[in-house]
C-alpha angles and dihedrals in degrees: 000000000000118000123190125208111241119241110252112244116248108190109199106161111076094148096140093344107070114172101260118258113249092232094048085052093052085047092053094051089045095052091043076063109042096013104054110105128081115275097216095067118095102224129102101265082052093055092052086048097052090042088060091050104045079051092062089039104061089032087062097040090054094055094048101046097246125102127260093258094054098062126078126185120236139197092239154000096252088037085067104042082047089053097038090048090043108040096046082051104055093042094054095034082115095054096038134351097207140101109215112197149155117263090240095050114145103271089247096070090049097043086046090042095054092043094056100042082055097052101061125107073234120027132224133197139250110232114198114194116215124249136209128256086265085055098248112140118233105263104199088047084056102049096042092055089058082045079059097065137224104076119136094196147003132218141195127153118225101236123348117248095221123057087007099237108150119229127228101249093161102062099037092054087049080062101038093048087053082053087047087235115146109230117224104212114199100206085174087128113029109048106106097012105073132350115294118218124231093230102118145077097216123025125191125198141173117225088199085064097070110034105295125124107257126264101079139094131174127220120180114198119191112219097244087059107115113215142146128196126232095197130087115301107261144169090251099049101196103041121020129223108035133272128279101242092196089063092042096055085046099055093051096053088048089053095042088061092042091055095043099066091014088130098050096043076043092066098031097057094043099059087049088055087045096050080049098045086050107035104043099067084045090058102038130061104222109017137135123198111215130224138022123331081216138024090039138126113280100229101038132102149151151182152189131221115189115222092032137101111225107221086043081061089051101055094050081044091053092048092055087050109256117132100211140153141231128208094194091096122049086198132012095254090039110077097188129133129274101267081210096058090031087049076044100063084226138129104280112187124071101033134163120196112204118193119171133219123225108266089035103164125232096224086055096061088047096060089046084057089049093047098043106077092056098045084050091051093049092045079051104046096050083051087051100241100131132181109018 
């Protein structure tokens, strides 16, 4: 009998779905455990529950510049970037009736964005402000459309998740806050990663991002932010329902362990994305590598192979044991191009998305580089492009 030897995994997408740290882990099951009652009971099990979950609190809000009042707990990333877009539009539709955003905006933010402009007795528009083939928006097209009026909120991701390239926040909030515009930040794929700027009025995050088990996102709402819900009244105002603790004290754990060795894993992981960003085009014919060379995310990258279709590339990836991603298909039954790469003016189809977990080894990434001409050249030859 015949017995092949399995090909070892190599996860290397952990955009949003980072494996989960062992001690955050350890953190959730104890708090299933300790944590499990509602917080908002006055018993003794509800104390120790609330306890839990002021500690988070006040854990996660340290690390991302805000106070601990400021921060609520979501069910989700995009739970949080729908409530963030709708509720700061509602509440100003009195002062502005537009969306401003980047043109590489989560889809979440445009899709929240649109909704919200639509909905109005009398509707607004979303504005999306072109980028660069880097995919950095222009800034002073940007500025001079809040200088306009009329705009109910402003938003700018951080970095985008998914060719790396850092925005400039900074600049965009001073002149947001002249035009007296709150800026929505989503900080989804920056927050432990790299250090995140207190320039916003409303900052969005994903727990799952950085090691912690899903089924938690972060937003972060300044005082002076005007909103107003159009959802049910609660005791939690902006998101309904409560908050699980178990994933709170996770997350801050998580977070906790991705700020304390943040410079080293800084360093590391951006040697690995360099030897990628040089070597792949090296290695294969036809291929253009996405984002800034600087300023960028320290465990992103992404790339484009002409004459291939990306999740074809993906599958034979996948055989030879590589978890990557492709940002050629926004769903599985949709086979339309990434908006980021489109918005982009880049090549589109054909597309891997490397993101890179913390501990990513180097000898790992240099297997990857070994496997992927071949699997290129297979993807190429049952489409019939031979040769190159």
């Amino acid at each position: 009998m015949t017995h092949t030897t399995p090909v070892p995994r190599v996860f290397l997408d952990a955009a949003g779905h980072a494996p989960v740290h062992p001690q955050a882990r350890d953190a959730l099951l104890a708090a299933v455990d300790q944590g499990w009652a509602d917080p908002r009971r006055l018993h003794a099990e509800g104390r120790r529950a609330r306890m839990l979950l002021d500690g988070a609190r006040e854990s996660i809000s340290a690390h991302l510049g805000t106070r601990p009042a400021e921060l609520r707990f979501a069910a989700s990333h995009v739970t949080a970037l729908h409530h963030a877009v709708s509720g700061v539009t509602r509440g100003r539709r009195r002062l502005g009736r537009d969306v401003v955003a980047s043109a590489v905006e989560r889809a979440a933010v445009l899709n929240a964005a649109r909704f919200a402009t639509a909905r109005a007795d009398e509707p607004g528009t979303t504005a999306l402000i072109p980028v660069d083939r880097t995919g950095r928006v222009a800034s002073d097209q940007f500025i001079d459309r809040l200088r306009v009026g009329g705009v109910a909120l402003a938003a700018l991701q951080h970095a985008n998740g998914e060719v790396g390239s850092l925005q400039p926040v900074a600049a965009v909030h001073a002149a947001a806050r002249e035009s007296d515009v709150p800026l929505l930040v989503d900080a989804g794929s920056s927050v432990g990663h790299v250090a995140v700027p207190d320039t916003w009025d409303l900052l969005a995050a994903d727990a799952a991002d950085w090691g912690a088990p899903l089924g938690l996102g972060l937003l972060a709402v300044r005082p002076r932010v005007r909103w107003a819900p159009h959802w049910p009244e609660d005791d939690d105002p902006w998101f309904p329902g409560g908050v699980s603790v178990p994933a709170a004290l996770a997350a801050a754990v998580a977070l906790d362990l991705a700020r304390s060795d943040l410079a080293v894993e800084d360093a590391h992981r951006r040697a690995l994305v360099a030897q990628i960003r040089a070597e792949v085009p090296i290695r294969v014919p036809d291929v253009q590598v996405m984002g800034a060379d600087d300023e960028r995310l320290p465990h992103v990258v992404t790339f484009s192979c002409l004459y291939v279709d990306g999740e074809a590339l993906v599958t034979e990836l996948d055989r030879a044991g590589f978890a990557v991603a492709s940002g050629s298909a926004c769903t599985s039954s949709a086979l339309e191009p990434s908006h980021v790469l489109a918005a982009m003016g880049v090549l589109t189809h054909g597309n891997v998305r490397i993101t890179l977990p913390r501990r990513t080894e180097a000898a790992q990434v240099t297997r990857f580089l070994d496997v992927l001409p071949a699997a290129v050249a297979t993807v190429r030859s049952a489409l019939g492009v031979e040769g190159l």
